[in-house]
One Martini backbone bead per residue (centre of mass of N, CA, C, O) as a GRO file, in nm:
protein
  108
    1UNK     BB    1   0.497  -4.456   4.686
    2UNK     BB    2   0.222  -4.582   4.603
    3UNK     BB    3   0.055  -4.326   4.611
    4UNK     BB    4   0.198  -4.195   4.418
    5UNK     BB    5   0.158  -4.332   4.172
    6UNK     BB    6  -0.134  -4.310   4.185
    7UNK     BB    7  -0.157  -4.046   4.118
    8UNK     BB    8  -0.022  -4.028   3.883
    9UNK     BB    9  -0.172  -4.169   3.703
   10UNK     BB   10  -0.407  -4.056   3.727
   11UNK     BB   11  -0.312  -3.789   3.582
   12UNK     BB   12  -0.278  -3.899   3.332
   13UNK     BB   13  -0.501  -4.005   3.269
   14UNK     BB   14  -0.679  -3.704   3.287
   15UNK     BB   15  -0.475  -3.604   3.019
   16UNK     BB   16  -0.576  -3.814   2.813
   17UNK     BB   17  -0.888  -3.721   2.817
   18UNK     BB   18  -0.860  -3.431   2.755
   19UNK     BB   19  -0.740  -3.477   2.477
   20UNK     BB   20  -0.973  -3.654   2.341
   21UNK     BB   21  -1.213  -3.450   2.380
   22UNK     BB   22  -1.044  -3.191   2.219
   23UNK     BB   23  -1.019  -3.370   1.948
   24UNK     BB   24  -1.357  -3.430   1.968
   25UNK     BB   25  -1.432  -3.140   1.861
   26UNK     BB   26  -1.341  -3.099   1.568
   27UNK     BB   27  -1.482  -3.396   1.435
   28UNK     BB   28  -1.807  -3.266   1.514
   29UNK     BB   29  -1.763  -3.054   1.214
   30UNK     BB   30  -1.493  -3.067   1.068
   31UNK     BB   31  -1.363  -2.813   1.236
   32UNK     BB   32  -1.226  -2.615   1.397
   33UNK     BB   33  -1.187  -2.361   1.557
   34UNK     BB   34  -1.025  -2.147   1.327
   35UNK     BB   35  -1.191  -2.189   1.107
   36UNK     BB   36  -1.465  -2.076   1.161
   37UNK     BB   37  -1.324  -1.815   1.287
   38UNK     BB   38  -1.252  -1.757   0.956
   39UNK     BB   39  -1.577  -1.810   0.828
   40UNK     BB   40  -1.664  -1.530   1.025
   41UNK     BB   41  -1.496  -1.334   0.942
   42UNK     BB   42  -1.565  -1.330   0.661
   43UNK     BB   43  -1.877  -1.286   0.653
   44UNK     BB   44  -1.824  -1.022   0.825
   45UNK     BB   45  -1.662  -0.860   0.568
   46UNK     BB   46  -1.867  -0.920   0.355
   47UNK     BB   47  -2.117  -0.760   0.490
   48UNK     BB   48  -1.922  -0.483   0.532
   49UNK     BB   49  -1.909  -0.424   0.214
   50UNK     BB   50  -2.207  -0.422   0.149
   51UNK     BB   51  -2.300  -0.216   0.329
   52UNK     BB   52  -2.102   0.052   0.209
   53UNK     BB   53  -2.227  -0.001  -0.044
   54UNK     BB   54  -2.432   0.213  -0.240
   55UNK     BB   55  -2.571  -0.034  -0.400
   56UNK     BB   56  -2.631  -0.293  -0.181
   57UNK     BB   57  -2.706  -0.158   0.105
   58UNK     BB   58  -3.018  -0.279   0.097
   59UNK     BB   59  -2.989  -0.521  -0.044
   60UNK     BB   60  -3.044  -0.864  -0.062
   61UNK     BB   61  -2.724  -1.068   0.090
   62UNK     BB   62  -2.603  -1.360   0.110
   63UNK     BB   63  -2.351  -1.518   0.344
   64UNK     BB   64  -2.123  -1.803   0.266
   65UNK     BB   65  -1.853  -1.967   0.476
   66UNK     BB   66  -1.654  -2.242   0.384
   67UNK     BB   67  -1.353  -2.292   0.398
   68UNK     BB   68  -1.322  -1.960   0.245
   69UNK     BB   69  -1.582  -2.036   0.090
   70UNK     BB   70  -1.797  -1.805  -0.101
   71UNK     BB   71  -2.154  -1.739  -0.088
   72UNK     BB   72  -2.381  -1.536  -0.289
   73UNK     BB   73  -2.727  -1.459  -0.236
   74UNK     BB   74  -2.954  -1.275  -0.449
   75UNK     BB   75  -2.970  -0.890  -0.484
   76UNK     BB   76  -2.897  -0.685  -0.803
   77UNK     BB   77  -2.893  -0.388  -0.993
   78UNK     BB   78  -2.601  -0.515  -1.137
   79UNK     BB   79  -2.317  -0.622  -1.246
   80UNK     BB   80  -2.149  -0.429  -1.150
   81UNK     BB   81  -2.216  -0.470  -0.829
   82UNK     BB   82  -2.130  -0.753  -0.834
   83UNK     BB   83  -1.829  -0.736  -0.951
   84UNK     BB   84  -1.731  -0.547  -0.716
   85UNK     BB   85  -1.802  -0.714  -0.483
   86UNK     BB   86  -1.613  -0.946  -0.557
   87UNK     BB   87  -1.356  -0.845  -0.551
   88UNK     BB   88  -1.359  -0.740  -0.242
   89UNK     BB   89  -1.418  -1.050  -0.135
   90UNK     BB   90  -1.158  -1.172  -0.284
   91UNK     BB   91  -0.953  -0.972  -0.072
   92UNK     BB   92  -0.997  -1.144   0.190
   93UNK     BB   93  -0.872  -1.288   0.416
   94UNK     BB   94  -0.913  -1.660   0.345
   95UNK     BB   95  -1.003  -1.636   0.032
   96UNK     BB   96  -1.068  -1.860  -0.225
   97UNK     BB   97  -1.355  -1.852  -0.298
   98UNK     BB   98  -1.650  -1.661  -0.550
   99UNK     BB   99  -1.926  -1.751  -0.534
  100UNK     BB  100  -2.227  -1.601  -0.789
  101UNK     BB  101  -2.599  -1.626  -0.734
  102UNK     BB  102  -2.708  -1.378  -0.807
  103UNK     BB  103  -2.939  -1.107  -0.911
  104UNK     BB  104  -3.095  -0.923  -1.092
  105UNK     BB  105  -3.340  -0.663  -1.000
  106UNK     BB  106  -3.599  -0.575  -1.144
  107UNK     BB  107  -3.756  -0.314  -1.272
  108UNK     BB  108  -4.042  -0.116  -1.218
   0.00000   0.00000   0.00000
């Protein structure tokens, strides 16, 4: 009995450490595995809105979305299409807020 004890013990140990080590992952970054890839999800949703407007998918604008928040910054040919672009990008699933530090592109 005294065999089997010991290995329970082990088995007890390696099972704490290992929930130890996996809750150790989560605040490496501040963020869970969930929180990422559904800031990875959202980024990438509103990429492919900007891609398919007919009027920004040429122009750079970069998203970036840290717990929900989406931050856009570039350039865009005028207010209405920033304007377009932030309404659908904050009809996304798990978008909490959407700044926008767009810029008007000069016509040249």
């Amino acid at each position: 009995m005294r065999r089997e004890t010991k290995y329970l013990l082990f088995l007890t140990v390696l099972l704490v450490a290992g929930l130890v080590l996996f809750a150790g992952c989560a605040s490496m970054t501040g963020e869970t595995a969930g929180e990422n890839i559904d800031d990875n999800t959202i980024t990438a949703e509103a990429n492919a809105i900007i891609i398919k407007d007919p009027q920004a998918h040429y122009l750079k604008i970069d998203v970036e979305t840290t717990q929900g928040e989406v931050v856009l910054t570039g350039f865009v040919n005028s207010r209405e299409t920033e304007d377009r672009l932030v309404d659908k990008i904050r009809k996304i699933r798990g978008v909490k807020h959407v700044k926008s530090l767009l810029k008007i592109e000069e016509k040249k």
